[in-house]
N, C-alpha and C positions, 0 to 999 in steps of 0.2 A: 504493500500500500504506500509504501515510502515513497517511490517516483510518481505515482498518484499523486496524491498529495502537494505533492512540490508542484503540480501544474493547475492548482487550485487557487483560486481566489474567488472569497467570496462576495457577491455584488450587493452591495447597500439599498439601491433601489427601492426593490419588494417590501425593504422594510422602512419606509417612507412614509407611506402612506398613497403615494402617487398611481401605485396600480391596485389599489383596492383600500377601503378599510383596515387599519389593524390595531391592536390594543396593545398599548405600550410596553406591560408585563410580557408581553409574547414578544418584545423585540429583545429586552434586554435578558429572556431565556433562551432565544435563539441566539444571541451572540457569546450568549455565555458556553452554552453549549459547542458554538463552535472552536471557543477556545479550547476548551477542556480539552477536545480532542486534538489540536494540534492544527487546526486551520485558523492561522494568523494574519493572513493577509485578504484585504479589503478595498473592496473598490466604493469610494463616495463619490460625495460630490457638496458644493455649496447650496444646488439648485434644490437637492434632492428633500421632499419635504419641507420646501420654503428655510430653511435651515437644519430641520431636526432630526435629519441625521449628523447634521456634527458636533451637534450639541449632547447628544444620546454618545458618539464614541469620545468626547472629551472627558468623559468618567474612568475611558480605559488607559489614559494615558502612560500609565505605569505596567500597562501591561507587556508592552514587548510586543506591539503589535504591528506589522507592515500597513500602512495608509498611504491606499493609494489616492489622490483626490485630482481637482480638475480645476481649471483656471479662465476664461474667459466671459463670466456674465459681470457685469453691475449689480449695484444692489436694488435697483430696479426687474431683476431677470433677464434685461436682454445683452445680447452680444456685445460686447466690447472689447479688441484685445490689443487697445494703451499701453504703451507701459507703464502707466499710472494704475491703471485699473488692474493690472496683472498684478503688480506689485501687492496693491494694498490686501488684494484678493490671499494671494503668498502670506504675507503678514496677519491676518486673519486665521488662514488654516494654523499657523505653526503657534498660536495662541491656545490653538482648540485642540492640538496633536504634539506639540515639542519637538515632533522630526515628521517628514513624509518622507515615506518611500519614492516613490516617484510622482511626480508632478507633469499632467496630462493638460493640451492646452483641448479644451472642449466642444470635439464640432464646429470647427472653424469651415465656413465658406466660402467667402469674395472675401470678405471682412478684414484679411493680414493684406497690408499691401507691399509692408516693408519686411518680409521676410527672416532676413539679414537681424535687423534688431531684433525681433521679437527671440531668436534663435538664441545670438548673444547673451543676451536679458536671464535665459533660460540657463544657461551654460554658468552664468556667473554665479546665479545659483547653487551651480554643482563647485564649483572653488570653494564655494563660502562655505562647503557641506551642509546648505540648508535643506538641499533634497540632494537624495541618493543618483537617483535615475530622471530624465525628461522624457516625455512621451507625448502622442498624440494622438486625440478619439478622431475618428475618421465619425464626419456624418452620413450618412445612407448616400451610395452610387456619388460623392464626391471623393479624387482620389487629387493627389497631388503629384509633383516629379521623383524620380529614385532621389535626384538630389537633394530636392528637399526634406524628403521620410527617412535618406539616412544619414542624415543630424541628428535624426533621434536615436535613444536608446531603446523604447519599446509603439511599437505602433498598434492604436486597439480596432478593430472592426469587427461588423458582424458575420458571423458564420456558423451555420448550422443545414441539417438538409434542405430546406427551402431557399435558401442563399450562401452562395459561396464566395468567397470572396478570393480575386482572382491573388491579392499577397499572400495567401494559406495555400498558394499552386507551388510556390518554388522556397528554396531557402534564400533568406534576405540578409542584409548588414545590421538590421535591427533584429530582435526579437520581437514576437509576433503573439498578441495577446487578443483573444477569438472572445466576443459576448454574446447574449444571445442563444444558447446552444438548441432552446428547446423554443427558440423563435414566439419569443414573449409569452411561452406558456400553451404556443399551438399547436405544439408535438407531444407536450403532456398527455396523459388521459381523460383529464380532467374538460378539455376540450371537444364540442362538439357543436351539434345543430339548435341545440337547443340553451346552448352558452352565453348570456345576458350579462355585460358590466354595467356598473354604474357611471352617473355622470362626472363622478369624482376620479376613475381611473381612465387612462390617457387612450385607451383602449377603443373605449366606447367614441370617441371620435372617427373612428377610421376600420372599425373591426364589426363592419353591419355592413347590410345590402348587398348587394351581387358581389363584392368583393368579399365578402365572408361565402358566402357560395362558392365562388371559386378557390377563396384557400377551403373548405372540406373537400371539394375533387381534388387537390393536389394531396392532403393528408390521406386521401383513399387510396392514390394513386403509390404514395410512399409505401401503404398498408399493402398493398397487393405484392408488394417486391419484398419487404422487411419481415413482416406481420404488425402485430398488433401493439407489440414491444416499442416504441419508435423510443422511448426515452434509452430504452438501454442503448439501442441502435445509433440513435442521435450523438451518447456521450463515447462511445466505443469509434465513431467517424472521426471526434477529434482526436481523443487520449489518442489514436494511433497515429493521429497527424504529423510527423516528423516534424514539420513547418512548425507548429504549432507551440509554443512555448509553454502559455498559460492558458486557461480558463474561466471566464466570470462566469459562476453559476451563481442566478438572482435566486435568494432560497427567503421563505418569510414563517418557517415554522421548526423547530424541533425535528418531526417525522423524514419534513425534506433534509434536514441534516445527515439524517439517518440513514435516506434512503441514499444519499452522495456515497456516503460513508463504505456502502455495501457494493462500490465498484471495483473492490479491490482483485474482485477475480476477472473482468472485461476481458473478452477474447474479440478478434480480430475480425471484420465483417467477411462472409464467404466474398473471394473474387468474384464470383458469377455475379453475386448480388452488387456488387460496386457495380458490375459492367454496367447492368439492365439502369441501375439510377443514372449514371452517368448520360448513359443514352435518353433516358427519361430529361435532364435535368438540361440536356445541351437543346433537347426540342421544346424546352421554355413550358413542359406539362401536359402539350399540346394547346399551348392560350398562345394568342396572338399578340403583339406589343401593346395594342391599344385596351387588351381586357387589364382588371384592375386583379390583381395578383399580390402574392406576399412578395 
């Protein structure tokens, strides 16, 4: 379980509040638990829960724990990536953490113009030892140049079977940090036709009508080729991903800790079954560019 483990990180999100309701005692029993066991390292963020996740892990400060977090909004939420705004953003986290593991600049767009700086800015960071590692969350389908993504130390995208991301194709100059695995919980079991969010999770804006139709034909379509297992399937396509460094698995209870926990034995997907998805996944599902798809 040991190499396991080392490609584990666990994602803060879930326990936000941002993808659903959750009761406070159930956050700080899932983190506790995740301690216990030996999963230390944590993906935040400033955004996440309007603050309260990092107000929720500056209790753990003492604990010896990897913080990963993320730098580019104002304190308004939107985009900003200043170096003013970066800065004070930095100066904030290491208030609420004493050290970050790596510092992530977050879904940046059009928004950097001056590259060059922002990079620098990031680096002088790493002299001062105020963060270990830099990194960069890649937003959905925007990618940047090799030369740009290898100034970082780790770059994060998302990947799992309903998208792959073509930097999880080859070996890079950075390390390669994959989120997402179970595609915000669509490859879980728990998903289906009959699966309703509230207005309070980010979900329910985008995860209804014909597009929620077409992602259950592509979940079926996974089903036909994997079976019914897709989570095991799902976490067994990266842990063997050589590319693949780390993992953010967004987890929001105890059981899923549990169930993480219980991948110590993953075996390797049959080849046949890679081929058939691969062929699946290059003809787009069988949807057309203009259907609305995951």
């Amino acid at each position: 379980m040991k190499s396991v483990k080392n490609k584990i990180v666990i994602g803060a999100w879930s326990l936000s509040g941002d993808l659903g309701k959750i009761d406070k005692k159930q956050i700080f029993k899932t983190i506790e638990y995740c301690i216990q066991n030996d999963l230390k390292e944590f993906d935040i963020a400033p955004t996440y829960g309007f603050g309260l996740i990092d107000k929720i892990f500056s209790k753990y400060k003492n604990y010896d724990l990897k913080i990963n977090t993320k730098i580019g909004y104002d304190k308004n939420r939107k985009k900003n990536f200043s170096i003013n705004v970066l800065k004070k953003s930095v100066e904030k986290s290491l208030k609420f953490h004493n050290k970050i593991n790596t510092i992530f600049l977050h879904n940046p767009r059009y928004e950097i113009t001056n590259w060059h700086k922002v990079i620098d800015f990031l680096n002088n960071l790493k002299k001062q030892e105020l963060v270990k590692n830099i990194g960069i969350s890649l937003a959905r389908d925007f990618y940047f140049s090799s030369k740009i993504l290898n100034r970082f130390d780790f770059v994060q995208d998302e990947v799992n079977l309903l998208r792959a991301s073509h930097l999880s194709e080859n070996k890079n100059k950075f390390k390669f940090m994959a989120r997402s695995p179970l595609a915000t919980g669509i490859l879980s079991k728990n998903f289906n036709e009959n699966r309703r969010y509230y207005k309070n999770d980010y979900r329910f804006r985008w995860l209804r009508g014909s597009r929620k139709k077409n992602i259950i034909k592509q979940k079926k379509l996974l089903i036909k080729i994997f079976g019914n297992n897709l989570t095991t399937v799902s976490y067994s396509y990266l842990f063997f991903n050589k590319n693949i460094d780390k993992i953010i698995f967004g987890l929001k209870n105890v059981k899923q800790v549990k169930n993480l926990l219980e991948f110590k034995n993953l075996k390797k997907i049959n080849l046949y079954k890679i081929k058939k998805y691969r062929n699946l996944y290059d003809k787009k599902f069988g949807f057309s560019d203009n259907d609305e798809v995951y």
